[in-house]
Backbone as numpy.savetxt, mean C-alpha at the origin, in Angstrom:
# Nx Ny Nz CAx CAy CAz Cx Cy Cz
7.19 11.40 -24.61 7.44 10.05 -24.07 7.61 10.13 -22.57
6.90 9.41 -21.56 7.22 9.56 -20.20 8.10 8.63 -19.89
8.91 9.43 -18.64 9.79 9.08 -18.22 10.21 7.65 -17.57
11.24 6.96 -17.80 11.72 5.54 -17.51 11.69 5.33 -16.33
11.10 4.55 -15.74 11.00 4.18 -14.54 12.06 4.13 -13.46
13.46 4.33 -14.04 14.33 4.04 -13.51 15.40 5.71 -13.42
14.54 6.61 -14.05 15.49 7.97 -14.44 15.37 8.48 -12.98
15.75 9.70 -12.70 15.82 10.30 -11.76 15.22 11.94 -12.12
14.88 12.78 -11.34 14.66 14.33 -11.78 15.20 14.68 -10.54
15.95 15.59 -11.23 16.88 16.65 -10.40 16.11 17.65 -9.60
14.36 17.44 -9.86 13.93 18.65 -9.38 13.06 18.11 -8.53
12.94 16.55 -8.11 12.47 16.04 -7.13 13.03 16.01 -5.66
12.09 15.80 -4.81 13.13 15.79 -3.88 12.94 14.18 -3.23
14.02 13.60 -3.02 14.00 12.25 -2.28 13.89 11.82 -1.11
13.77 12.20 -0.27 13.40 12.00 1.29 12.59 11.68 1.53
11.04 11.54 0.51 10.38 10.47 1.21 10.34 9.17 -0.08
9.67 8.12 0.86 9.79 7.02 -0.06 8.89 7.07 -1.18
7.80 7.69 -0.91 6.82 7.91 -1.79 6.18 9.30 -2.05
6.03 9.76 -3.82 6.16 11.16 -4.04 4.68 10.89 -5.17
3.75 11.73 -4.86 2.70 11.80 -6.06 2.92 13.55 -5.84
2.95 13.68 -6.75 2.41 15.15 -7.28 1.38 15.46 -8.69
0.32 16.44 -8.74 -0.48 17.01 -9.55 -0.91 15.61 -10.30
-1.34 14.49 -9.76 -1.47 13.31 -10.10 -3.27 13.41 -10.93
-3.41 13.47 -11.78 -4.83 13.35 -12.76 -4.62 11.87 -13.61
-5.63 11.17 -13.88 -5.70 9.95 -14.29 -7.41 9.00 -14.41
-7.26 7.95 -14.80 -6.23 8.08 -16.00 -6.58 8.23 -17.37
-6.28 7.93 -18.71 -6.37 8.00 -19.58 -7.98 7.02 -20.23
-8.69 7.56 -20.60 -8.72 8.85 -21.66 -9.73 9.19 -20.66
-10.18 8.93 -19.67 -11.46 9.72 -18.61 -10.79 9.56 -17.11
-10.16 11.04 -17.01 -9.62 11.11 -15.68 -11.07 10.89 -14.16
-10.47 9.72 -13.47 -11.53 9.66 -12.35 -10.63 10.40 -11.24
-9.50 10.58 -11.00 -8.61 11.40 -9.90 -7.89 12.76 -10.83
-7.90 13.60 -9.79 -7.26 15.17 -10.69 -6.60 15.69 -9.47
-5.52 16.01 -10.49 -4.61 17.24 -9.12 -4.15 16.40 -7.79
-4.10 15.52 -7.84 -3.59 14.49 -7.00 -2.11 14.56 -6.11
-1.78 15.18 -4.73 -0.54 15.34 -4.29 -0.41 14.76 -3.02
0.67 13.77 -2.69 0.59 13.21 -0.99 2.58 13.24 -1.38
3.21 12.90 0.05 3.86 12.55 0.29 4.50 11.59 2.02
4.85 10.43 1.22 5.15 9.55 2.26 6.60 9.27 2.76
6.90 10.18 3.90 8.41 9.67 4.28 8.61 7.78 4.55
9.71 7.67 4.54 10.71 6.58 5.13 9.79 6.28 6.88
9.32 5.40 7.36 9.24 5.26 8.83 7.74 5.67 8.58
7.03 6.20 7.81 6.36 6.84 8.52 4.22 6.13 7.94
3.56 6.32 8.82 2.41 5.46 8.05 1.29 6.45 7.50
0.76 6.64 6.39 -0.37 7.70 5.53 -1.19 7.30 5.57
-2.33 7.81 5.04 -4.05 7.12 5.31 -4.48 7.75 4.62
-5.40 7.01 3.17 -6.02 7.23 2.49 -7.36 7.06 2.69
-8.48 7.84 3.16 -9.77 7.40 3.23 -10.83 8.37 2.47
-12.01 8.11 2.51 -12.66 8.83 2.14 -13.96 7.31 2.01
-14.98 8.10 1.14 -16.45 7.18 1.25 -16.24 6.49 0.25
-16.71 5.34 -0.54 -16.78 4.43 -1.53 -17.16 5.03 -2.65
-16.30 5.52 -3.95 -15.94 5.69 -5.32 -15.84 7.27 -5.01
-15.11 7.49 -4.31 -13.85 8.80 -3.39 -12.73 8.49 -4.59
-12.23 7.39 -5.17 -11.08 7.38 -6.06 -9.86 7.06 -5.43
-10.22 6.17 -4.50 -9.10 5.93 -3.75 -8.32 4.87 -4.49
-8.95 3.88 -5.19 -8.54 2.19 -5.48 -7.85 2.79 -6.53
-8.79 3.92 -7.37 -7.91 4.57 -8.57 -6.62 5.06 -8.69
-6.15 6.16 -7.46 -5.04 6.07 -7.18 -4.03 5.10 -6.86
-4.50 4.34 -5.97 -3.72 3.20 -5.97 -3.52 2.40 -6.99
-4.21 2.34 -8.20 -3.42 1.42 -9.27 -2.52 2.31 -10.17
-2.61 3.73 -10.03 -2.03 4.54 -10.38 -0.40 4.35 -10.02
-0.73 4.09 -8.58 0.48 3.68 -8.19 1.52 2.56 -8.44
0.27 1.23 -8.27 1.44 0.24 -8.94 1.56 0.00 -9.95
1.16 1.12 -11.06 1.68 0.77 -12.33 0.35 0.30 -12.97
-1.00 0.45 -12.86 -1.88 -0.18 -13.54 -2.57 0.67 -14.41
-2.71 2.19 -14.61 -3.40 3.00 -15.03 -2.37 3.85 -15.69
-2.51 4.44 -16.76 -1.70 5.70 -17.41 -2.56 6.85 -17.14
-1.38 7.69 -16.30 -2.15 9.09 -15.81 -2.39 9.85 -16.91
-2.39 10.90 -17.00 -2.66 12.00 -17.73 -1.80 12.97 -17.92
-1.68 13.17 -16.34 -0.66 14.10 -16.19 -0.29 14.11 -14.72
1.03 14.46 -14.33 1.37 14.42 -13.18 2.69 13.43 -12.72
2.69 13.24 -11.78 4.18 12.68 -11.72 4.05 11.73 -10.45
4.46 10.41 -10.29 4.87 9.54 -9.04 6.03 9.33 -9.32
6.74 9.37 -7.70 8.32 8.89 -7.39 8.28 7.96 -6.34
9.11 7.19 -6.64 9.63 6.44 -5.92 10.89 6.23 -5.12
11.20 6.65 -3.96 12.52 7.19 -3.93 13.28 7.58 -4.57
13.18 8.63 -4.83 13.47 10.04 -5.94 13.21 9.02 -7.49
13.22 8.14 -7.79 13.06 7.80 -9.06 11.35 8.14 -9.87
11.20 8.42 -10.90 10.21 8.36 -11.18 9.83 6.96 -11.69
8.26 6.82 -11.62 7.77 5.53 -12.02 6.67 5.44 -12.45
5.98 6.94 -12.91 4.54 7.13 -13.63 4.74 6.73 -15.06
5.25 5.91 -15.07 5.68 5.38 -16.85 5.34 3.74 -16.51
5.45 3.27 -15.79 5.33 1.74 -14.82 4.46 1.27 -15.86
3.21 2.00 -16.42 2.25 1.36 -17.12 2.74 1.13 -18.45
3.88 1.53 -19.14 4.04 1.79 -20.88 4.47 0.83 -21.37
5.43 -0.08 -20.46 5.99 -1.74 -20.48 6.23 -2.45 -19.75
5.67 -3.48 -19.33 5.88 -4.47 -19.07 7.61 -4.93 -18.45
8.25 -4.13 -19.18 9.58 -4.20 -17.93 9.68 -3.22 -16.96
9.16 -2.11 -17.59 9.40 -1.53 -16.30 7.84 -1.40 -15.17
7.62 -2.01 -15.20 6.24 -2.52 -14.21 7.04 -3.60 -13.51
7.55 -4.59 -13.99 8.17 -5.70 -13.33 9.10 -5.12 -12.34
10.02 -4.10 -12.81 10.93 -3.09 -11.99 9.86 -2.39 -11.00
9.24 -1.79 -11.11 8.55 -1.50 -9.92 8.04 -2.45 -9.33
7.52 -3.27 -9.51 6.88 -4.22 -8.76 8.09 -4.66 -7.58
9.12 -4.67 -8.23 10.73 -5.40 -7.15 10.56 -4.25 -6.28
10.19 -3.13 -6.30 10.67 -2.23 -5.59 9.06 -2.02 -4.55
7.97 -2.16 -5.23 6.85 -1.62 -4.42 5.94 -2.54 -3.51
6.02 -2.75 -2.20 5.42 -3.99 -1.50 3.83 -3.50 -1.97
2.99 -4.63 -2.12 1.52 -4.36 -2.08 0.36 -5.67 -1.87
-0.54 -5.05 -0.89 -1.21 -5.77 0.27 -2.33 -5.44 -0.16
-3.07 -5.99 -1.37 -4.62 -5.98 -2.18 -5.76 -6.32 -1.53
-7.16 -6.20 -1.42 -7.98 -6.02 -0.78 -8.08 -7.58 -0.87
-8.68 -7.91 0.43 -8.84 -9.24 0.00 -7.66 -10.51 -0.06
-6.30 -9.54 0.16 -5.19 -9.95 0.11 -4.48 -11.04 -0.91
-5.39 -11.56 -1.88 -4.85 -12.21 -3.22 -3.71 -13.03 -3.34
-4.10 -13.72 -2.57 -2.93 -14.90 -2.46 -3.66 -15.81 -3.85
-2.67 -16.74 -3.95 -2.79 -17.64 -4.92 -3.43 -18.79 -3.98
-4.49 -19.37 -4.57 -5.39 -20.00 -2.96 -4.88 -21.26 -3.46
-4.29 -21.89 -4.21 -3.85 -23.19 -4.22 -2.18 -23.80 -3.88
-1.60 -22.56 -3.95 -0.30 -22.53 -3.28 -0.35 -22.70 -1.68
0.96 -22.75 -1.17 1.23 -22.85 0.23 1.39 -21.09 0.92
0.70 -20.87 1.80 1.88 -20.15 2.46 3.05 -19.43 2.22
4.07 -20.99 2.21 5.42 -20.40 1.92 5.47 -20.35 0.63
4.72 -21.15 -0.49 4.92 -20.65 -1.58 4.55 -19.89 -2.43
3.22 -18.84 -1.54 3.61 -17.87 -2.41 4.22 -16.54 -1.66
4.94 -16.51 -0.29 5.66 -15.50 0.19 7.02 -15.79 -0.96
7.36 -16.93 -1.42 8.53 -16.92 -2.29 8.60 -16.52 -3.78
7.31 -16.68 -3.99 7.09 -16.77 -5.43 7.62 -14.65 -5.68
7.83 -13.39 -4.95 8.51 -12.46 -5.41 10.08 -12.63 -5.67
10.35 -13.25 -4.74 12.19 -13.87 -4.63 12.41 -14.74 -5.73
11.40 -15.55 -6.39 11.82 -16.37 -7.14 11.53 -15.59 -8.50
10.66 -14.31 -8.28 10.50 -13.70 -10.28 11.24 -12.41 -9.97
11.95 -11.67 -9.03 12.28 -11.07 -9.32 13.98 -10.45 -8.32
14.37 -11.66 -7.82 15.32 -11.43 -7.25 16.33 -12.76 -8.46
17.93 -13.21 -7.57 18.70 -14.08 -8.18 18.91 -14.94 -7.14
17.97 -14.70 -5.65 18.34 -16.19 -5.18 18.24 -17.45 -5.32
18.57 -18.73 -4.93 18.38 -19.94 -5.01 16.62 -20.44 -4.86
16.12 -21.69 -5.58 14.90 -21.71 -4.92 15.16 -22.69 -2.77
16.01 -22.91 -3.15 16.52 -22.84 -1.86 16.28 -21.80 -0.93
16.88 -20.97 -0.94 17.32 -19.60 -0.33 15.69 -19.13 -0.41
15.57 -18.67 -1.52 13.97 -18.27 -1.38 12.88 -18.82 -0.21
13.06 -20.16 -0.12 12.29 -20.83 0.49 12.39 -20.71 2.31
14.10 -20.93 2.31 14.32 -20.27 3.47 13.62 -18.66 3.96
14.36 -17.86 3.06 13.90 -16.41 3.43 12.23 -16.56 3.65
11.22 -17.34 2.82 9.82 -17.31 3.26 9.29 -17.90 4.26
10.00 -18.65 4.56 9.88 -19.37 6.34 10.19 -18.17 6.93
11.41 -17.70 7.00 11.71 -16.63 8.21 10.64 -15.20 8.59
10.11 -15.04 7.24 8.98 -13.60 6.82 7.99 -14.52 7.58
7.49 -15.72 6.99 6.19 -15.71 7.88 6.53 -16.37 9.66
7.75 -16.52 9.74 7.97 -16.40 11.15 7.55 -15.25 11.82
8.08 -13.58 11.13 8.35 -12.81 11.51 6.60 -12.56 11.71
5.51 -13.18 10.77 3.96 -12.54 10.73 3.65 -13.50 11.92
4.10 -14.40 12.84 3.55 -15.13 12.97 2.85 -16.20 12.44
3.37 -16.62 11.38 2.58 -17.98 10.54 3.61 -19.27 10.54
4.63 -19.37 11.22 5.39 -20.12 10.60 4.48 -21.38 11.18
4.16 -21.67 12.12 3.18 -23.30 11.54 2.07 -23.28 10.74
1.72 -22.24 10.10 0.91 -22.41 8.65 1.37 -22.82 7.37
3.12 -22.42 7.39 3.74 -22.64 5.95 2.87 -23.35 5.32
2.88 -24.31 5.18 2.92 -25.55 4.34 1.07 -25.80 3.89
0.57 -25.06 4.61 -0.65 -25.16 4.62 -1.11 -24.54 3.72
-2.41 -24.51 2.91 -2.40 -23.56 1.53 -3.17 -22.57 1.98
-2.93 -21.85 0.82 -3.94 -20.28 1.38 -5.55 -20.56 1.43
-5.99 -21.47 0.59 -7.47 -21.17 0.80 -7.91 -22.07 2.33
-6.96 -22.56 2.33 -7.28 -23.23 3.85 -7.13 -22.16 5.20
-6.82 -21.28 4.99 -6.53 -20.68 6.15 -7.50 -19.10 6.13
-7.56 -19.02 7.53 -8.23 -17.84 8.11 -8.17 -16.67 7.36
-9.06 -15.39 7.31 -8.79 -14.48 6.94 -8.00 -13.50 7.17
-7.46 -13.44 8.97 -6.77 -12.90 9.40 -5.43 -13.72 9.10
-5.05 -14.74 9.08 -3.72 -15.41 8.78 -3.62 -14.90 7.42
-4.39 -14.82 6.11 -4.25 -14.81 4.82 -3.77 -13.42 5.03
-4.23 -12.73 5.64 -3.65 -10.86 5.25 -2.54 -11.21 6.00
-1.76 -11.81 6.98 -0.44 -11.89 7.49 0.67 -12.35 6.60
-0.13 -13.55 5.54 0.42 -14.20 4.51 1.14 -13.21 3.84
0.07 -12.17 3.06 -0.11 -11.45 2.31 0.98 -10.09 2.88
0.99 -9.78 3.79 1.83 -8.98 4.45 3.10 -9.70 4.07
3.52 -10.59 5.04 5.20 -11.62 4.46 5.45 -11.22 2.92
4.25 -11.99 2.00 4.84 -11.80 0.63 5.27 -10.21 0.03
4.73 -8.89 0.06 4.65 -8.11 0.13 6.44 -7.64 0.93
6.55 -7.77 1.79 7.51 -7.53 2.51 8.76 -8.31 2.01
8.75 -9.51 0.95 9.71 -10.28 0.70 10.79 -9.49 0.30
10.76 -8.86 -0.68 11.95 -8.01 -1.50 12.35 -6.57 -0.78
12.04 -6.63 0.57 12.32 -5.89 1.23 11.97 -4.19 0.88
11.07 -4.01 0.22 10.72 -2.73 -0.46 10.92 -1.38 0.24
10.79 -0.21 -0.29 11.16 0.61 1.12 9.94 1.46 0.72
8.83 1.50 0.26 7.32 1.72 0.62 6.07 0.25 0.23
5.91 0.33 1.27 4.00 -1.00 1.27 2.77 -0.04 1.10
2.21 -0.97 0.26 0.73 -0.05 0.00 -0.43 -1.39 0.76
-1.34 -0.63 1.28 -2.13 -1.79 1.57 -3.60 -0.93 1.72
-4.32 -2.26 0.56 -6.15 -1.61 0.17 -6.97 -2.60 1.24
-7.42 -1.47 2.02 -8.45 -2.18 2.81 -7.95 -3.06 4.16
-7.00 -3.30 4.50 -5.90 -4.40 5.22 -6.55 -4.86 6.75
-7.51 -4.25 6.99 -8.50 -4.78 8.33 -10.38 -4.95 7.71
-10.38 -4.80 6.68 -11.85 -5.41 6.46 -11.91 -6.82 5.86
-13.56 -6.98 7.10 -13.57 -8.36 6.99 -13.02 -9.08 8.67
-12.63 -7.92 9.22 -11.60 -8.93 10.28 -12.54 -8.44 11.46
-12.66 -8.70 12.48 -12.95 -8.53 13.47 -12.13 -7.85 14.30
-12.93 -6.92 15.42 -12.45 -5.92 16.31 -10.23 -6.22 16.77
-10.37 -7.82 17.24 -8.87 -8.32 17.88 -8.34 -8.36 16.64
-8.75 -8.95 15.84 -8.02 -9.72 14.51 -7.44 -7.94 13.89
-8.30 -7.26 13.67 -7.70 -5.35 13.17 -6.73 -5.50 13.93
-6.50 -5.30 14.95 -5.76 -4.77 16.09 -4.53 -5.43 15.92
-4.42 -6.76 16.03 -3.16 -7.22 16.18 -2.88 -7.35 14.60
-3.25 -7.05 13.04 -3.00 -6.75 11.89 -1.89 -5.47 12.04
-2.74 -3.92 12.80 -2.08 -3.05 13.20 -0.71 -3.36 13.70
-0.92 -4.15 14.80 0.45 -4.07 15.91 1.25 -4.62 15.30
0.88 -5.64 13.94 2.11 -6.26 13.37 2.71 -5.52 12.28
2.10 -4.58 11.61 2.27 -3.62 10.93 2.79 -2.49 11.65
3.23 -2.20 12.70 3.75 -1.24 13.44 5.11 -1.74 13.86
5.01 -3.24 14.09 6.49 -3.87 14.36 7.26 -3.43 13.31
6.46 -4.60 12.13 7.10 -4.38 10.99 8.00 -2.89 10.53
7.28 -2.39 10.79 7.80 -0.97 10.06 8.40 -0.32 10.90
8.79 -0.46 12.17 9.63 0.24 13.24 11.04 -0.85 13.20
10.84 -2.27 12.37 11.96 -3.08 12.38 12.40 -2.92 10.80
12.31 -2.49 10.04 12.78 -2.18 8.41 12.48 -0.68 7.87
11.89 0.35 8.86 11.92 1.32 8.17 11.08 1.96 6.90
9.98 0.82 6.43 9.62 1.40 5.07 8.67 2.40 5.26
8.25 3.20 4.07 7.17 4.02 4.60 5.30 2.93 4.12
4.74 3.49 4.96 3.08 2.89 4.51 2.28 4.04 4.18
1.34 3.44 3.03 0.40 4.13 2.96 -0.77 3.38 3.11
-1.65 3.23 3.17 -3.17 2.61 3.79 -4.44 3.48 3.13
-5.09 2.08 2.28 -6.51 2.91 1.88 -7.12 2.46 2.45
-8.40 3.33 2.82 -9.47 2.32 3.60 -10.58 3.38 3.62
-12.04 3.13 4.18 -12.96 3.61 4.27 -13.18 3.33 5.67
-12.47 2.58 6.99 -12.88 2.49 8.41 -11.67 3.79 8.86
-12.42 4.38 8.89 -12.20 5.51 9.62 -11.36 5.39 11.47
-11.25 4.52 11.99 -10.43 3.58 12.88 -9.33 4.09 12.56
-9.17 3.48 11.52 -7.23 3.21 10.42 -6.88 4.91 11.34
-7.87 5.92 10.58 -7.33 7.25 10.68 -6.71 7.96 12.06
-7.47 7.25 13.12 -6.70 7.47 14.39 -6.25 6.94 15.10
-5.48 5.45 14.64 -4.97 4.41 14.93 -3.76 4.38 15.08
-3.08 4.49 13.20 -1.97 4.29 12.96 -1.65 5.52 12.14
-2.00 6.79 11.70 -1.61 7.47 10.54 -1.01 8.69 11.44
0.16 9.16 11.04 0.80 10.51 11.23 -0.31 11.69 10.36
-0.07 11.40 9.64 -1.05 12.20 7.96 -2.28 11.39 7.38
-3.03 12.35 7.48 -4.50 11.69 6.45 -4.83 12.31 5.38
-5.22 11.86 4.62 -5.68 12.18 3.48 -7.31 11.84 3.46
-8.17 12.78 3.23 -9.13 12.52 2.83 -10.12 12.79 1.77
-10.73 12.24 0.42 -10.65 11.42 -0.62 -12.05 12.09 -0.93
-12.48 12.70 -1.83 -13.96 12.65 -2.30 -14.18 13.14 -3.54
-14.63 12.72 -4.77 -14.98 13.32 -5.83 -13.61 12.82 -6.78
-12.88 12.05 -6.30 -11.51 12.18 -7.39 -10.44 13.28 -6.70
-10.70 13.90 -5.68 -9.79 14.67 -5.05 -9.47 14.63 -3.74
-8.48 15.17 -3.00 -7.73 15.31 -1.61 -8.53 16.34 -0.91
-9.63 16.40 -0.40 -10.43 17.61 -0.07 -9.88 18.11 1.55
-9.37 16.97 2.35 -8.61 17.44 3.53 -7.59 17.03 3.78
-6.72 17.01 4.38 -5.35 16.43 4.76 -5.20 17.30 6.01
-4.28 16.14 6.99 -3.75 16.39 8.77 -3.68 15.83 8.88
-3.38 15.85 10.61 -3.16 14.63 11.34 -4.87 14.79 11.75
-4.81 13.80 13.43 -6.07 13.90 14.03 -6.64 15.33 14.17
-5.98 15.78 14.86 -6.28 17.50 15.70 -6.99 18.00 14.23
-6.08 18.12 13.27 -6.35 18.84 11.89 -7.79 18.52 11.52
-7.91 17.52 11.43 -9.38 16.92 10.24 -10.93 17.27 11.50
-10.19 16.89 13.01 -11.29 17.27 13.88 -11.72 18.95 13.93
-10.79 19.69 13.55 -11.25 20.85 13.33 -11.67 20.98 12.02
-11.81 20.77 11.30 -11.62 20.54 9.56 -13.61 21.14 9.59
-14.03 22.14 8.71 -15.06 22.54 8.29 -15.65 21.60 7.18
-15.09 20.90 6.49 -15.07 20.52 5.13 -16.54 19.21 5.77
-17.70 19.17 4.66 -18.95 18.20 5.12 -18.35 16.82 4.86
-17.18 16.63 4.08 -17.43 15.28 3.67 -16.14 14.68 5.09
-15.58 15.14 5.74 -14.52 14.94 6.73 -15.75 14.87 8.11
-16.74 15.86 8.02 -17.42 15.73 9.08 -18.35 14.73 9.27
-18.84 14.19 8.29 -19.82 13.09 8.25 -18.79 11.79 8.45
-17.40 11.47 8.25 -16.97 10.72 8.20 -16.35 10.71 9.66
-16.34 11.68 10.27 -15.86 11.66 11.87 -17.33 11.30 12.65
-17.95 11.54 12.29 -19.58 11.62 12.63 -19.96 10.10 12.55
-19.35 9.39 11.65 -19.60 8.11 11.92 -18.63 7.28 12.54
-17.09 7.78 12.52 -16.88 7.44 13.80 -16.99 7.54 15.11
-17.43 8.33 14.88 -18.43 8.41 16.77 -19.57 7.85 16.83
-20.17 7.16 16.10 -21.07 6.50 16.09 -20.87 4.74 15.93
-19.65 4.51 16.20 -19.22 3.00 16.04 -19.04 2.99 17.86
């Protein structure tokens, strides 16, 4: 029986916010194997690699959408590779795990503010009052507060991922995952996505991890990279690291960033 989302292992270690180890998945045809990252508190990761690298795979691994095989995710020291077995404890992770979906998945007929509230309202005990407040102040903090009221399909693509950022950030999580979080946007519109994602996380502390295939992300914002091919981690560093890196599938992917 895997472990409750909420147990602890004595043989983990907790210091960062986010823990995959020997991560294979998922059931019954593993597309990721041997799977290991770790994401401190403060700090931002980068998942890249080329398109069906197994990146999206991991990531649902993460929030609970896939049953691995074998292997283990933590969540500040808690484990949570069980997230998939019920329905409560998925809801429990979900309170705990911010996440920023490709495309950013707002509810396009809601407001703004209502769906930065709609986490406060399923999984916290504030007021719908209070909720409503706290989602004004988040999309203050993205810059949207004269969008509130406005609905999501009405608004920009770059405002919708800011949206999408606020809601994500509501329950104050202490790791954000975000798939893809500058495609689609243009050269300024990336940039100031970044800079608000750098506020953010230098003003609350959480850790990030970031999937993406723009190779940008990788020497932008990431301390650590990860890079993704076949269902596996074939390189990991920082910049310096991967630019020396022998490995073909790291070189073709630097190779086309020098070619942007």
């Amino acid at each position: 029986m895997r472990s409750s989302i909420s147990s602890r292992d004595s043989s983990s270690r907790d210091d960062a916010a986010l823990r995959v180890e020997d991560l294979t998945g998922p059931l019954p045809r593993p597309v990721i194997h041997d799977v290991s990252l770790a994401v401190p508190h403060g700090a931002t990761h980068l998942v890249i690699g080329p398109i069906q690298a197994g990146k999206s795979m991991l990531m649902r691994h993460i929030v609970g959408l896939e049953h691995p095989v074998c292997g283990r995710i933590f969540l500040e020291g808690s484990r949570v590779d069980g997230a998939a077995d019920s329905d409560a404890q998925l809801r429990r992770l979900r309170a705990r795990l911010g996440v920023v979906f490709e495309g950013s998945a707002l509810i396009s007929r809601l407001s703004a503010v209502e769906n930065v509230e709609l986490p406060l309202l399923e999984h916290s005990r504030v007021t719908p009052v209070e909720a409503r407040q706290a989602a004004r102040e988040l999309l203050s903090e993205v810059g949207m507060a004269d969008a509130a009221d406005r609905t999501a399909d009405g608004l920009g693509r770059s405002a919708q991922r800011r949206v999408a950022i606020a809601r994500a950030l509501a329950l104050r999580p202490p790791m954000l995952l975000l798939d893809e979080p500058t495609q689609g946007l243009d050269a300024h519109a990336a940039h100031e996505v970044d800079e608000l994602l750098r506020t953010l996380q230098a003003r609350y502390g959480f850790g990030t991890l970031i999937f993406s295939h723009e190779v940008r992300h990788a020497f932008g914002m990431a301390s650590e990279i990860y890079v993704m091919a076949g269902g596996t981690i074939v390189a990991r560093g920082d910049r310096e690291a991967l630019e020396e890196s022998e490995n073909e599938v790291v070189r073709q992917l630097l190779h086309r960033r020098g070619g942007r």
